[in-house]
N, C-alpha and C positions, 0 to 999 in steps of 0.2 A: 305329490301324487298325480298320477296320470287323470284321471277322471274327474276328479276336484277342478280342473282349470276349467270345468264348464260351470261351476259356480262361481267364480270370480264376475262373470259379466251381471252379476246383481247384489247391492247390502245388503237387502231387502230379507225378514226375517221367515217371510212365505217362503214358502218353495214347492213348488211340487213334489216332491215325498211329501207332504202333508195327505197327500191324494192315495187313497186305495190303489192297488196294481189293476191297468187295464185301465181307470178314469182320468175324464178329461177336464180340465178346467175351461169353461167357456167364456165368463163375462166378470166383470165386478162393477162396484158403484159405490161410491163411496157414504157410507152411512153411520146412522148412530145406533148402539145398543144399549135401549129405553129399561131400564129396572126401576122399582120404586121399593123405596127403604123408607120405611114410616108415613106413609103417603109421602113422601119426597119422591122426586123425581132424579134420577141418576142417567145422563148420558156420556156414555162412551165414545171415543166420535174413531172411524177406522174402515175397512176396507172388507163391504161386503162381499161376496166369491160365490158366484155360481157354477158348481162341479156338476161332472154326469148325476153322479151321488150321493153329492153328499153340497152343507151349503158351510162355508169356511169363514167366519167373521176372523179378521187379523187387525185388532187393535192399535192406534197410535203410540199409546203408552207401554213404552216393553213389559213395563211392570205388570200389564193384564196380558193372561194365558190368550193364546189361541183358542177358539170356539169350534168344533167340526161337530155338525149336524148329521149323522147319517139318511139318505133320504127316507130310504126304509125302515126308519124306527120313528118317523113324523106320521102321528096320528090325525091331524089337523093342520093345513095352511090355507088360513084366509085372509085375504085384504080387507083391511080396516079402513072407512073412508074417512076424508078428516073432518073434522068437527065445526058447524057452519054456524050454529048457534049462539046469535048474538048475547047470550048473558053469557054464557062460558067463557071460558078460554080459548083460542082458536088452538085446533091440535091438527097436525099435516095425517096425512095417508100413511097407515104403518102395515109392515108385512106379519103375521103375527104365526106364532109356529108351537105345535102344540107336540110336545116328543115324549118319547119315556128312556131317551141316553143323548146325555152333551159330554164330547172328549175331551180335554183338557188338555193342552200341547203347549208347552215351552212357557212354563209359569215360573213367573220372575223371570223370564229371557234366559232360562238352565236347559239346554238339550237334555233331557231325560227323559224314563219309559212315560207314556202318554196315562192319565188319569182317567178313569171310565167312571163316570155318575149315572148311577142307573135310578128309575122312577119318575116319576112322572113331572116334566119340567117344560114352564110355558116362558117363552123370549118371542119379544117385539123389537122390532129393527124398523128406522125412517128412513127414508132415504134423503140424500142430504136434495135429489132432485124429484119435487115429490111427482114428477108426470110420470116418472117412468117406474112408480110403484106396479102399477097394475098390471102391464106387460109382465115386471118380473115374476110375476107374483106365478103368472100364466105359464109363464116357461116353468117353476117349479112345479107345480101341480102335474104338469106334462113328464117332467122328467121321475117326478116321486110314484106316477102311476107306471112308468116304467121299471123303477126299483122295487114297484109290490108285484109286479107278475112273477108267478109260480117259478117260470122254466128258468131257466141260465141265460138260453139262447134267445129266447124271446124278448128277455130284460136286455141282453148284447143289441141284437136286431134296432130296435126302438133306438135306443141309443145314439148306435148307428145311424139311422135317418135324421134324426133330432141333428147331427155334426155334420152330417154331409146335407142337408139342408140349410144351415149355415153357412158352408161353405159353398156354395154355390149362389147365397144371396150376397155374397161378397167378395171380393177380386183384388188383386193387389191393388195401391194404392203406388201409380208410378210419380207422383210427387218427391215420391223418394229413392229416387234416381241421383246418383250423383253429380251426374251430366245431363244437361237439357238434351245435349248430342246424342248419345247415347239409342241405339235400336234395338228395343225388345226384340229377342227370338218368340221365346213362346212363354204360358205360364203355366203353371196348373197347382191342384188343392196335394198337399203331403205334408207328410209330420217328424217333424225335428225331433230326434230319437236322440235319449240320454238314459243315463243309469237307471233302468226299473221302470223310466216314466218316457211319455212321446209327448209331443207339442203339437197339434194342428194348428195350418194355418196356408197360406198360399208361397210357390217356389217362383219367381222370374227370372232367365238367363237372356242377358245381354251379350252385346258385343265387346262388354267392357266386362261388366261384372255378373258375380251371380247373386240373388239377392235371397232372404227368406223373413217373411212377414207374419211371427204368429198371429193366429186371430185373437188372440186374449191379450195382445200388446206385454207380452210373461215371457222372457228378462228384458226385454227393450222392440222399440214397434219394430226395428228392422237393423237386421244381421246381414251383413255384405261381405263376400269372397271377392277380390281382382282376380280377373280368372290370370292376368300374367304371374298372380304369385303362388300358382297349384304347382306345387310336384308330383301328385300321386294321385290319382283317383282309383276306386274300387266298386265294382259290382259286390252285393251283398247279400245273403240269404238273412230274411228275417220273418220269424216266426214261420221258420221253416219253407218262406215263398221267397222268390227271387223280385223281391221289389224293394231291397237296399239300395240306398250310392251314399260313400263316407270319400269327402275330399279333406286332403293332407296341402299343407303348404308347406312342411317341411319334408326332409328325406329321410330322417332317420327317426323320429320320434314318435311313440305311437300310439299318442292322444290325436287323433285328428281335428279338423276345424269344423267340422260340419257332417251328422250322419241323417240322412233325410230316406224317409219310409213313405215309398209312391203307392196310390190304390193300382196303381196296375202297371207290368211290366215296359209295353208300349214307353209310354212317360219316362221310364226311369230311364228305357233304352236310349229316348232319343235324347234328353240331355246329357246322359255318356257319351254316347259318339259327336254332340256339341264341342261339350269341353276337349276331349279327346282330340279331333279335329282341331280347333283353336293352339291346343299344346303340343301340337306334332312337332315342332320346331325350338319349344321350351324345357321337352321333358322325352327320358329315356321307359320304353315301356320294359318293364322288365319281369323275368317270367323267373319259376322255380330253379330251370335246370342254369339260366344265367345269373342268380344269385348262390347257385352251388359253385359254380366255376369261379365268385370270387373269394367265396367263403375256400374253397379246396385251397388256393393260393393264395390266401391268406393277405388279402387285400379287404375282406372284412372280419368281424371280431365273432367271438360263438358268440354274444350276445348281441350283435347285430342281426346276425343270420339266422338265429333263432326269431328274432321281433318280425323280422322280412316272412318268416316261412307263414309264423303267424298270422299276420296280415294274409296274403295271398290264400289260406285255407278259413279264411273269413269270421277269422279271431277279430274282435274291436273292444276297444275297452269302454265302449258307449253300449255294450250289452252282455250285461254280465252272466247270463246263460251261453255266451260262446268267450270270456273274455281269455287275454293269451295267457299259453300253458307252457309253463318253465320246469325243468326240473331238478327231484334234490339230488345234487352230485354229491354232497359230503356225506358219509356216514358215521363220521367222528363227532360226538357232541361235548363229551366227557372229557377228553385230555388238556393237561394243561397249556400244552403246547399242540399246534397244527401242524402236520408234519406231512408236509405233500411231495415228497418221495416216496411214500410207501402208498404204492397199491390200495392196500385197505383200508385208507381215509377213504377212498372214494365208493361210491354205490355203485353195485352193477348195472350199471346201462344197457347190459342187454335184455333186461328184466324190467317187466310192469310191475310198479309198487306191490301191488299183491301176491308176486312171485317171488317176493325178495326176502319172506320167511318159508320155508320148504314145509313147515309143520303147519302151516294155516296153510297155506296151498293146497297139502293134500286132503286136510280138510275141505276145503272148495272143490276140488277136484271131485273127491264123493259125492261131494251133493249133485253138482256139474252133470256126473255121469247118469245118474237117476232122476233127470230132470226130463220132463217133456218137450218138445218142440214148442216153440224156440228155446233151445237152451242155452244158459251164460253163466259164466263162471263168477262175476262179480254185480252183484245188487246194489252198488253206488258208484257213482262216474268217479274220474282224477279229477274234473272243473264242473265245478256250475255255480250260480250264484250266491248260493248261502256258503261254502270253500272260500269265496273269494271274500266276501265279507267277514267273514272267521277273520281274515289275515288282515282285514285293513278296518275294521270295527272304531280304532283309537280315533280314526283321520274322517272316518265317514260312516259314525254313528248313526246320523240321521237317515242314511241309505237301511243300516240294520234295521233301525225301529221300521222302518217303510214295509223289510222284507217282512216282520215277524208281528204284523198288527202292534204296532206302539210300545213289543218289548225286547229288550236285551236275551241272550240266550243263556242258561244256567249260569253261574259263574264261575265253574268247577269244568264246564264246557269251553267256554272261553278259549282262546289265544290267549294261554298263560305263559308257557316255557316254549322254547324252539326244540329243545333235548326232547321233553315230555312232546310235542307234537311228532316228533320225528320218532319215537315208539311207536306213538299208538297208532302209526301210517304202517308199521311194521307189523303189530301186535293184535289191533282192534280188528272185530269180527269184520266191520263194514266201514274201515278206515282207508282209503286206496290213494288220498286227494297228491298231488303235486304241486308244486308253488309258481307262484305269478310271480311277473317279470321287475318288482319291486325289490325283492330279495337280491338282484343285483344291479340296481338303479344307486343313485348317489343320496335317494333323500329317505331317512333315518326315522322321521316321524311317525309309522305307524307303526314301529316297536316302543314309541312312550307315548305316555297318556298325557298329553300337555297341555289339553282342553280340561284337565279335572276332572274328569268324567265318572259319573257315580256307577261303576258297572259292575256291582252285588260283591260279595262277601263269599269264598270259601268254606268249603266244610271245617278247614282247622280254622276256622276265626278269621283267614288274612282277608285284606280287601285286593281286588283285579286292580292292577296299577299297570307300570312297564313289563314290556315283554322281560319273559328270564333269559339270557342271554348263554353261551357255550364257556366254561372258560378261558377258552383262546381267544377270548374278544375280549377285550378292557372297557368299550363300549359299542352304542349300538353302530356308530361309524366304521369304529374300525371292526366289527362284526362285517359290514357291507363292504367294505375293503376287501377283507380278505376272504370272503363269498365271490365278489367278483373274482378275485383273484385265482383260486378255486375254478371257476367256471371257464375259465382262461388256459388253464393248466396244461402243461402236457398231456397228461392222463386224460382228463376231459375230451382235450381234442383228438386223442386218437379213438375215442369212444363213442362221441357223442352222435357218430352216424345212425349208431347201434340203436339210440333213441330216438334218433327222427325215424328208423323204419319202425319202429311201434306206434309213434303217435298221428305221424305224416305220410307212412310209407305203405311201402307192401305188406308188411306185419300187423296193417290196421282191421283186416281183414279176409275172411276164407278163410282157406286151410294151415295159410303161415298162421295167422290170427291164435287158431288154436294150437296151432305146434309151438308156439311161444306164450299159449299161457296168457293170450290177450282179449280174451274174450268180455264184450258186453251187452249189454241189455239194448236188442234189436233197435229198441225206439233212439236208442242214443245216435245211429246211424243217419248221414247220410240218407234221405230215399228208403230208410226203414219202412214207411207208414207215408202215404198220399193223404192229409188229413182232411182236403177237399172233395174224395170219395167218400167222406163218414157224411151220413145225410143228416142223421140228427144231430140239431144243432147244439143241443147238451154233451152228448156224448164228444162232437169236434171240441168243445172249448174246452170241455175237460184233458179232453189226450193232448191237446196243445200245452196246456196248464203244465201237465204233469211233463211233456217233454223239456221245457224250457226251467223251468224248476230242478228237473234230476241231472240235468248239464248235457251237452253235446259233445260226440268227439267231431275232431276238426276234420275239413274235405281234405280230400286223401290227393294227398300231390305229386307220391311218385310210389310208379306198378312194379319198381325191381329195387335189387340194392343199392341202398344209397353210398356214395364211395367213403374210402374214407379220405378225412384230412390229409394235406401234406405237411406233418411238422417239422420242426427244424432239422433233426437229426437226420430226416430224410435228405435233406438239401446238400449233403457233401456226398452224395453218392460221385463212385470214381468216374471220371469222363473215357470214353471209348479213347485208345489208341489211335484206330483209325482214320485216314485223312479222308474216305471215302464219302461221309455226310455231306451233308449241304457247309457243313460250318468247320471246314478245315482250314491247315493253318495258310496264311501266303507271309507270313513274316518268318526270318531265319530264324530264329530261335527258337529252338524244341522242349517240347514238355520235358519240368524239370518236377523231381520230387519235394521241391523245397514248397511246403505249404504257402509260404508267404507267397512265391510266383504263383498260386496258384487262385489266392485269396486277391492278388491284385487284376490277372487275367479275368476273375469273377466281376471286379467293379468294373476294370474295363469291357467288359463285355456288356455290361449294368449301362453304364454312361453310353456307350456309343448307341445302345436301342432306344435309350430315352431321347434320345438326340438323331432318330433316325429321318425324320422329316427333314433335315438337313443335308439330306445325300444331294452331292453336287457331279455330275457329268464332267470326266475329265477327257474321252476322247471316244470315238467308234469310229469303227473299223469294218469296213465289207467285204469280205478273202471268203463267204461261200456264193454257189451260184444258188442256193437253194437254202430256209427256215435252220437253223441251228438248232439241235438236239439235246447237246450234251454238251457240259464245259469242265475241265481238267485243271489243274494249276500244279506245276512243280512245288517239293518242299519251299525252297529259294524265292520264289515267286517270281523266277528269272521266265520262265516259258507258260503260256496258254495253251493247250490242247484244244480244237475243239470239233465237234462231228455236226454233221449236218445231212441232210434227206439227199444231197446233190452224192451220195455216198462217199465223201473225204472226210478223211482224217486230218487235221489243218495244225502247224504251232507256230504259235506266233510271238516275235519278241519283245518281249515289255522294253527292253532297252533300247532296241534297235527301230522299235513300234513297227517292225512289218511281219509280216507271214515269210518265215525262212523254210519250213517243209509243208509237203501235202503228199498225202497216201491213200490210195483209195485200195482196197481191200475185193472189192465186185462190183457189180451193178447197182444195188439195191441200196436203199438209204441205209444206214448208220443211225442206230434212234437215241445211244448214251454212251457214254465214254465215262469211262475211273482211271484214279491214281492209285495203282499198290504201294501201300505203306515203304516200298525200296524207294520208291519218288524214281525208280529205271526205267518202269512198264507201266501202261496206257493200255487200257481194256477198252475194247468198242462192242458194243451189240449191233446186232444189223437184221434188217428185215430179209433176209436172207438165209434165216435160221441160226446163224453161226454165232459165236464169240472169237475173237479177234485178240491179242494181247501184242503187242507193237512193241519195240526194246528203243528205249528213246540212244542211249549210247552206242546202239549199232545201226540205228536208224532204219531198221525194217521189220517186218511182221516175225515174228520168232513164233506163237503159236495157234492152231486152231482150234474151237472146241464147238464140234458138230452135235448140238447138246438136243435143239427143238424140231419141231413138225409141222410150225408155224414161227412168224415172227419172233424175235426175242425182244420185249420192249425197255427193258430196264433189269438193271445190275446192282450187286450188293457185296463188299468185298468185308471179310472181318476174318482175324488168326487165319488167314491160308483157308478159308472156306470163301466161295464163290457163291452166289446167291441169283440163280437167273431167272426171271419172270418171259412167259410168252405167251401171245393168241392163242394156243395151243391149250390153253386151258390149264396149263402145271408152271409150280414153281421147282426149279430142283438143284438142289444141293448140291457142290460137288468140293472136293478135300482135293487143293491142290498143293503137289510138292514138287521141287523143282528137280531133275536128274543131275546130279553133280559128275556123274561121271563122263557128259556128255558134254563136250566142248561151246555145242550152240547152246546148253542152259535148258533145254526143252524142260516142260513141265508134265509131271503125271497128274490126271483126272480120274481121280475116284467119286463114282456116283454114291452119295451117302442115303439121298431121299427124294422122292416125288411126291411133292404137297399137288391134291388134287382139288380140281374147282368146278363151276358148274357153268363157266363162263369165260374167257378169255380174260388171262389176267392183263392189266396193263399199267400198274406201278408196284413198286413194292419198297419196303425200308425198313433200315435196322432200326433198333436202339441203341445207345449210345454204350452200353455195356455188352451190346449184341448177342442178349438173353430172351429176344423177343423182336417175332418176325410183324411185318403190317402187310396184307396186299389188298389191292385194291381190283375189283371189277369193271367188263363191260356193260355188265348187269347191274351194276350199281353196290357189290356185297363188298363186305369189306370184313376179313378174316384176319386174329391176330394169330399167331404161332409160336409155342414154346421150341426156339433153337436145340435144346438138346433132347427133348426126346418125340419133338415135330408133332406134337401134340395140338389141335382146334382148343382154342383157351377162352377164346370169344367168338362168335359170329355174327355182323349184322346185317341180315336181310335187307335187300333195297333201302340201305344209306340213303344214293343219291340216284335219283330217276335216270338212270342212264351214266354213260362211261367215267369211272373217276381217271380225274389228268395226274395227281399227285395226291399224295401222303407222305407225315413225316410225325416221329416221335418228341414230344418234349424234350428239352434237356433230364428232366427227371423222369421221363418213362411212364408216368402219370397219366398222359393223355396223347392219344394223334390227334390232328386235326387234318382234314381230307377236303380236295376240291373238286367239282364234276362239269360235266358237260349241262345240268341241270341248272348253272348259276349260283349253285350252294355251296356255301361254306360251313362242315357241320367239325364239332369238336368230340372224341368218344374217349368214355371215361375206359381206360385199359381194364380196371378193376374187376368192371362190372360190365363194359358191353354197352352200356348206356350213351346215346346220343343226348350230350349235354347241353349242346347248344348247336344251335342251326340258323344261318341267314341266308338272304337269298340279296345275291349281288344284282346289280344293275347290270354287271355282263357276265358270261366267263372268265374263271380265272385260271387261270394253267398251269403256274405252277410259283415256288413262296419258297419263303426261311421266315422260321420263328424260335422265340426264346418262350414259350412258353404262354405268355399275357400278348404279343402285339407281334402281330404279320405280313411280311412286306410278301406283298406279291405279283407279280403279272399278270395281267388282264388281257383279257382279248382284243380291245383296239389300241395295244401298244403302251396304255401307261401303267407306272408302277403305282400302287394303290397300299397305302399304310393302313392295316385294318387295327383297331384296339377291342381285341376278344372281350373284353368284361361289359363295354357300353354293345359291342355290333356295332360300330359304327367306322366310318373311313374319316381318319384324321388327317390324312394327306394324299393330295394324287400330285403324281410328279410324273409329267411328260415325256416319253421317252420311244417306244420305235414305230415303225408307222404301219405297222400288224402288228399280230399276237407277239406277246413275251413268253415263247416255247423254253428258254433253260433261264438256271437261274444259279450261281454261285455266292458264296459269301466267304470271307475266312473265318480262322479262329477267333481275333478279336474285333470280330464283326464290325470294323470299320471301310473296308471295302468288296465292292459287289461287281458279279458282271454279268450281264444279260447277254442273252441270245436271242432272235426275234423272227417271225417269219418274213422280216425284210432284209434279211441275209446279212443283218449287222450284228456287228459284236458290240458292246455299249462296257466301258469303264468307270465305275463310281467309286469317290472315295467320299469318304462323311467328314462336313466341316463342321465343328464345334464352335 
């Protein structure tokens, strides 16, 4: 179990869930407790405990129960001095306590519900050091007169000074350091936050390590972090204020090492941006929309992506009023077989539990609508902590007894069946809950009772044992087997976006909120309620109370739709014809129908990107007088095309390795050059307005197309449609056919459409099925376009601060990614519009080829720059022209590349394995 690993750092039978919620253990001593049975004298000998609250004796002998005094039901505590009286018996200083309720906890050493004796009941306790009787004696009376005041707050308050006057007469103890070396940053007073219960005590961040020293020496005197072995750190809301930090040293699991609760934001801030700082160089920071981009491609698991989204909406499983929220995907309990083909095993995902009966809904709905301001549809959360304890009760009983004063809950209430809970989430008036992240975890334990645990008897007679299981499970393993399995599913994944916008998304709130039926009780929110505006201090501690008790929804992490998955079947989508993309072919061999050629160009294509740091420089070449624009390649891969700002047209021979023609066309530069799928004709754009089409077998210009008003910057060739981008503000369409009747071949231009802009466009690109336009702005916008009926599908407002150089579509059509004059590299989900990811380069970049995950591109002082989209980070720079990298080609099996540069060279790579 997730939570459980923070009880492992003690055997010790105390624990803090012994402790009321909200109190703190400050001291112990070790003492005896004095009974006398027939004038005999009876000592116990065990470990006195000084709480806000209450006073804890924890006995030697397991055999003897625990003792909890509540302060507030101590009628009398006074120090007894010891007996000096030379004819007696000498008797030490005893603290003597006069109550009318002693609790009884773990008699015989049995977790079960706590034992309440009520009446009037007097215990003396020595101390095993008798000087330090009277002091103690002094702190209880101090603390017991704060547990008889009237108010809440003013019993809080007292409290409160009584802990931070402690802490402030005490400071870490750098002895325990693990290096003499070693140089304190700073320290300060916070409390080590776990299940229900906090620790005070002091925090110290070194250069080495981070350290934490509770003040009650309670699990051990001092807990150490190496700050080298952090992956993850997190800012935290707790109890509603932003003064969490919970560090992780692992990456994917999501019990953390450590969650500490600062008095003030200040402190927490600056040892974040410590660690943080320290870690720049060890750890990848990573944000929602880049762990969607790996979850979309499927580079993480839905139960990875789920635990991540988790975390970052400031789910912990160290506080179970926000712990993480899974949900039920099956709604099959009853068959004997699991049959995850069909649809209706699964639960609708686009549905809050509550909506997932239509006859209780409208139910709800009625009330909903006759309800006053604020109004909500459901009167209990999906998570809070008594939910979460419902589901792990078997594994962490002692956390139940904590929540519910000393007892188990009905036992006809219980987590008895998975089937029976998964009704009554359907059926029950005020049932809504969703399941935690154990349900598809590998450990089994808190579906059996394997502690023995006495946890009450049923109405028909039975006693609460093992959970009931579905009958597709044989047991509770391969239950979680095939639950994970389940969550993994195809189905799943093409759904599960549909639940991250109700839990995490835009559906979490407003007006989608209620148009899906997602409605809840205001305080549940986010920012509902400022509870340091309530002045009385009864009234704050109560609305806190009641917040953190009814559960929290999680901070909301994304304002539009979330996209969906790409699953497999999407992956054979057909590859475009055209040679006109960045990744056409330069080997003879042409696309063949035989899936196998198709399935092995896939690996090769796989192999040669994974191995793209390998690009080795086989020759360059200098044949412009001026920055190369545009690069062309014949089918054969016998001739180079290429254009340049000195306005020629250049081809050069791979075999011959020199430039055999040049054509220049006007004055004016040349900004892109294509190959039409004949592999005959070389299109050129030119700042000159025109389009250009060159007939390489007659070897001169064959036709013009006087199309813009402005520059033409770039070209797009797919089925005999022409695709021209210009300054001019328009993209436009044109249907060309060729005149057969006509000896030179001339072509007819038919204008199909003018896509309009608000800015001069200056890239533009297909899709690989050429179902879907991309253009890029001087403005920064970036507009997708439906091909056949030229429809705005997306648009995004200032992308990038200024001109984009290039865009280009996935292989899958799933996502562009775009580069600017701004230095950014942002990713945008086609679906949804959504800029998923965005970094900001060290330089410009001008212009790339990607497969999807990892980006070779051209940088502005000339090198090529391998980016790997999932980290944001550059895995390789590889040296290459001595200015920008203005063109960039690739082939089909992406094993060789060729630049163009503003130092008027051509550059030849091929990739060595």
């Amino acid at each position: 179990m997730a939570f459980l690993k923070t009880q492992e750092r003690t055997k010790e039978r105390f624990s803090l869930l012994l402790l009321d919620l909200e109190e703190y253990y400050f001291e112990q001593h070790t003492a005896y407790h004095v009974t006398s049975i027939s004038k005999k004298e009876r000592k116990v000998r065990g470990s006195f405990k000084v709480c806000s609250r209450s006073v804890i004796f924890d006995p030697d002998d397991l055999a003897e129960p625990i003792l909890k005094i509540p302060l507030r039901d101590c009628k009398k505590i006074e120090f007894v001095e010891k007996e000096n009286n030379p004819f007696n018996e000498p008797r030490p200083s005893a603290i003597f306590i006069s109550c009318v309720q002693v609790i009884y906890i773990k008699e015989s050493n049995v977790i079960a519900p706590y034992r309440n004796e009520r009446g009037a009941k007097k215990l003396t306790f020595q101390l095993e050091v008798w000087s330090k009787t009277e002091d103690v004696v002094q702190t209880l009376l101090q603390l017991h007169r704060a547990s008889c005041l009237e108010k809440l707050g003013d019993q809080t308050a007292m409290i409160a000074a009584n802990l931070q006057s402690r802490l402030a007469r005490s400071s870490f103890d750098k002895n325990c350091f693990q290096s003499v070396a070693e140089k304190p940053h700073m320290e300060c007073a916070v409390e080590m936050v776990l299940p229900l219960v906090s620790n005070p005590g002091h925090v110290c961040i070194t250069d080495e390590s981070l350290y934490f020293q509770p003040l009650n020496g309670y699990p051990e005197q001092v807990i150490q972090i190496k700050l080298h072995r952090v992956r993850r750190i997190y800012k935290r809301r707790h109890g509603l204020r932003p003064l969490g930090l919970e560090v992780f040293c692992t990456e994917n699991d999501f019990c953390s090492d450590i969650y500490l609760k600062f008095y003030n934001t200040a402190d927490r801030d600056e040892i974040y941006y410590y660690i943080a700082t320290f870690l720049e160089n060890h750890m990848t920071e990573h944000t929602a929309e880049s762990y969607m981009l790996q979850w979309q491609r499927g580079h993480l698991s839905n139960y990875q992506y789920l635990l991540h989204l988790n975390n970052l909406a400031d789910r912990s499983c160290n506080d179970l009023s926000q712990y993480p929220v899974f949900p039920w995907v099956l709604a099959d309990y009853s068959s004997a077989q699991l049959d995850m083909t069909n649809a209706a095993t699964f639960r609708d995902l686009s549905k809050p539990v509550g909506a997932l009966n239509k006859e209780r809904l409208d139910r709800l709905l009625a009330r909903y609508r006759g309800m006053p301001e604020p109004a909500f549809m459901y009167g209990s959360h999906y998570s809070s902590p008594g939910y979460v304890l419902f589901y792990l009760v078997r594994v962490a009983p002692e956390h139940m007894l904590c929540l519910q004063n000393g007892r188990y809950d009905h036992a006809d209430r219980m987590f008895n069946s998975i089937g029976e809970t998964w009704k009554n989430c359907l059926e029950g008036a005020t049932d809504f809950k969703e399941l935690i992240p154990e349900f598809y975890g590998n450990e089994c334990s808190f579906l059996e009772n394997r502690l023995s645990l006495d946890l009450g008897r049923k109405q028909n007679g039975s006693l609460v044992s093992d959970v009931v299981l579905p009958p597709w499970a044989s047991g509770p393993s391969d239950f979680l087997q095939k639950h994970r399995t389940a969550l993994e599913s195809q189905y799943v994944s093409e759904h599960l976006h549909e639940w991250i916008d109700l839990v995490f998304g835009f559906k979490q709130r407003g007006s989608e909120a209620i148009a899906a039926h997602n409605v809840f009780h205001p305080l549940t929110y986010e920012g509902g309620i400022d509870c340091d505006s309530i002045e009385d201090p009864d009234q704050r501690i109560a609305m806190l109370t009641q917040i953190l008790e009814f559960g929290q929804t999680p901070k909301q992490l994304f304002t539009s739709p979330h996209p969906q998955r790409i699953t497999p079947r999407f992956h054979n989508m057909t590859r475009s014809s055209s040679v006109n993309s960045p990744l056409s072919e330069l080997s003879p061999a042409s696309p063949s129908e035989d899936s196998s050629f198709e399935d092995l160009t896939e690996e090769s294509r796989k192999l040669a990107w994974a191995n793209m740091g390998n690009l080795k420089h086989i020759s360059s070449h200098r044949i412009h007088k001026e920055a190369v624009t545009g690069i062309a390649v014949t089918r054969d891969g016998a001739a180079i095309f290429s254009t340049s700002q000195d306005s020629t047209l250049k081809m050069f021979s791979k075999e011959l390795k020199d430039f055999q023609r040049s054509m220049s066309f006007s004055n004016m530069a040349l900004s892109s050059c294509l190959m039409l799928a004949d592999g005959k004709t070389v299109v050129c754009s030119s700042w000159d307005n025109n389009v250009y089409f060159y007939s390489i077998p007659y070897g001169r210009r064959q036709d013009t197309l006087m199309g813009h008003d402005d520059a033409v910057s770039q070209m797009c060739w797919f089925d005999e449609r022409l695709y021209t981008a210009s300054w001019d503000s328009t993209v436009k369409v044109w249907q060309c056919t060729s005149d057969s009747s006509s000896s030179h071949k001339r072509s007819q231009f038919e204008l199909l459409a003018e896509l309009e802009h608000d800015a001069g466009v200056n890239t533009i690109g297909l899709n690989p099925a050429g179902t879907l336009l991309v253009s890029g702005c001087k403005d920064g916008t970036v507009t997708i376009w439906d091909t056949s009926s030229y429809a705005t599908l997306q648009q995004v407002h200032c992308c990038h601060a200024g001109t984009i150089h290039h865009m280009a579509f996935s292989p899958d059509s799933r996502h562009i990614v775009s580069v600017g004059a701004d230095s950014c590299m942002k990713v945008v989900d086609v679906q949804t519009g959504m800029v998923i990811s965005s970094v900001k380069a060290e330089e410009e970049q001008r212009c790339f080829c990607w497969d999807g995950n990892s980006v070779l591109c051209g940088g502005q002082s000339g090198d090529l720059l391998l980016w790997d989209l999932l980290s944001n980070t550059v895995t390789k720079r590889i040296p290459a022209h001595s200015g920008a990298v203005t063109a960039m080609w690739m082939n089909e099996l992406c094993n060789t590349v060729i630049t163009g540069g503003e130092d008027r060279q051509t550059i030849f790579w091929k990739l060595h394995s």
